[in-house]
C-alpha positions in Angstrom: -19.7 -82.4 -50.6 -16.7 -80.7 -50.8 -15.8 -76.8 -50.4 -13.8 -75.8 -53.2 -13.4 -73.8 -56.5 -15.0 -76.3 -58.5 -18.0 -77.1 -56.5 -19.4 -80.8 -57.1 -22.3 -82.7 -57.4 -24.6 -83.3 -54.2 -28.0 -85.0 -53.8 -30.4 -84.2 -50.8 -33.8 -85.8 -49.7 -36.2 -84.6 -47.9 -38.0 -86.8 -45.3 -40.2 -86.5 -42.3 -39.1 -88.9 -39.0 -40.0 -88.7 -35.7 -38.1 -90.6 -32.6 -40.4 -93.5 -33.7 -38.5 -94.4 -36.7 -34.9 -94.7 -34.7 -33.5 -98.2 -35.1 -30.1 -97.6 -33.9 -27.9 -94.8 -33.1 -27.3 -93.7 -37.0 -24.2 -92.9 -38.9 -24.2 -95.7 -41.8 -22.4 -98.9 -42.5 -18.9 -97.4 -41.9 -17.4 -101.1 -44.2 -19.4 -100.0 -47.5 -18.8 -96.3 -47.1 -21.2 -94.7 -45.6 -20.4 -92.1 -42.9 -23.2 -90.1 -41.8 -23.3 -87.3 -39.1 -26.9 -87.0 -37.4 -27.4 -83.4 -36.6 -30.2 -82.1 -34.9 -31.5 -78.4 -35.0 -34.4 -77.1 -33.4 -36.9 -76.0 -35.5 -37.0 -72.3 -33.7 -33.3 -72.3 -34.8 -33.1 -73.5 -38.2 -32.5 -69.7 -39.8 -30.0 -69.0 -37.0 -27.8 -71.9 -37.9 -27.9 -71.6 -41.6 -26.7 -67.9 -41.6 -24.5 -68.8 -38.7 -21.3 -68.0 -40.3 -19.1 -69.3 -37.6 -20.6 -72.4 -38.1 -19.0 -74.2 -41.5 -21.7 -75.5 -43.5 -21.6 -75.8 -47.6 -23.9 -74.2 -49.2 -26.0 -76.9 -50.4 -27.0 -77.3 -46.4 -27.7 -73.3 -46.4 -29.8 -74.0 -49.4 -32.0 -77.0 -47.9 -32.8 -74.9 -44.7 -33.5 -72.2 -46.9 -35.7 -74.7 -48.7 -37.4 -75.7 -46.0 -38.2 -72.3 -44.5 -40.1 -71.5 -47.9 -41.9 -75.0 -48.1 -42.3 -76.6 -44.9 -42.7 -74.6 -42.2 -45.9 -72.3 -43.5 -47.4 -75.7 -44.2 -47.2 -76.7 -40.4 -47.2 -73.0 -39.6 -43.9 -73.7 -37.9 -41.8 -70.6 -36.7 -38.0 -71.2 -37.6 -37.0 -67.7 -36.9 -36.5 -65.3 -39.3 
């Protein structure tokens, strides 16, 4: 999604992988469009890096680690510090 005066339109899912699941190194199918980044933050992070403000991030990102502060982590009783 792009950073701009008039915002736009951006989907997120929410899904639960482990290691297991990995069937190649990521990032798409570069010929039909896809370019995915694979990021990885540790859990005990997560709150660091969304209110990281050196670190540019849209706000749709702040607002899924946000998101999964509220929802996820008291339901594994996970600590993401904050």
């Amino acid at each position: 999604s792009g950073v701009g005066v008039t915002g736009a339109k951006q989907t997120m899912f929410y899904a639960e992988v482990s290691d297991d699941n990995c069937v190649s190194a990521g990032g798409g199918e570069p010929r039909e469009g896809e370019l995915i980044e694979v990021v990885k933050v540790p859990l005990h992070e997560a709150m660091t890096f969304a209110y990281d403000e050196r670190i540019p991030k849209t706000m749709g990102v702040i607002f899924s680690f946000i998101w999964f502060h509220n929802n996820m982590s008291p339901k594994y009783k996970i600590s993401t510090n904050v």
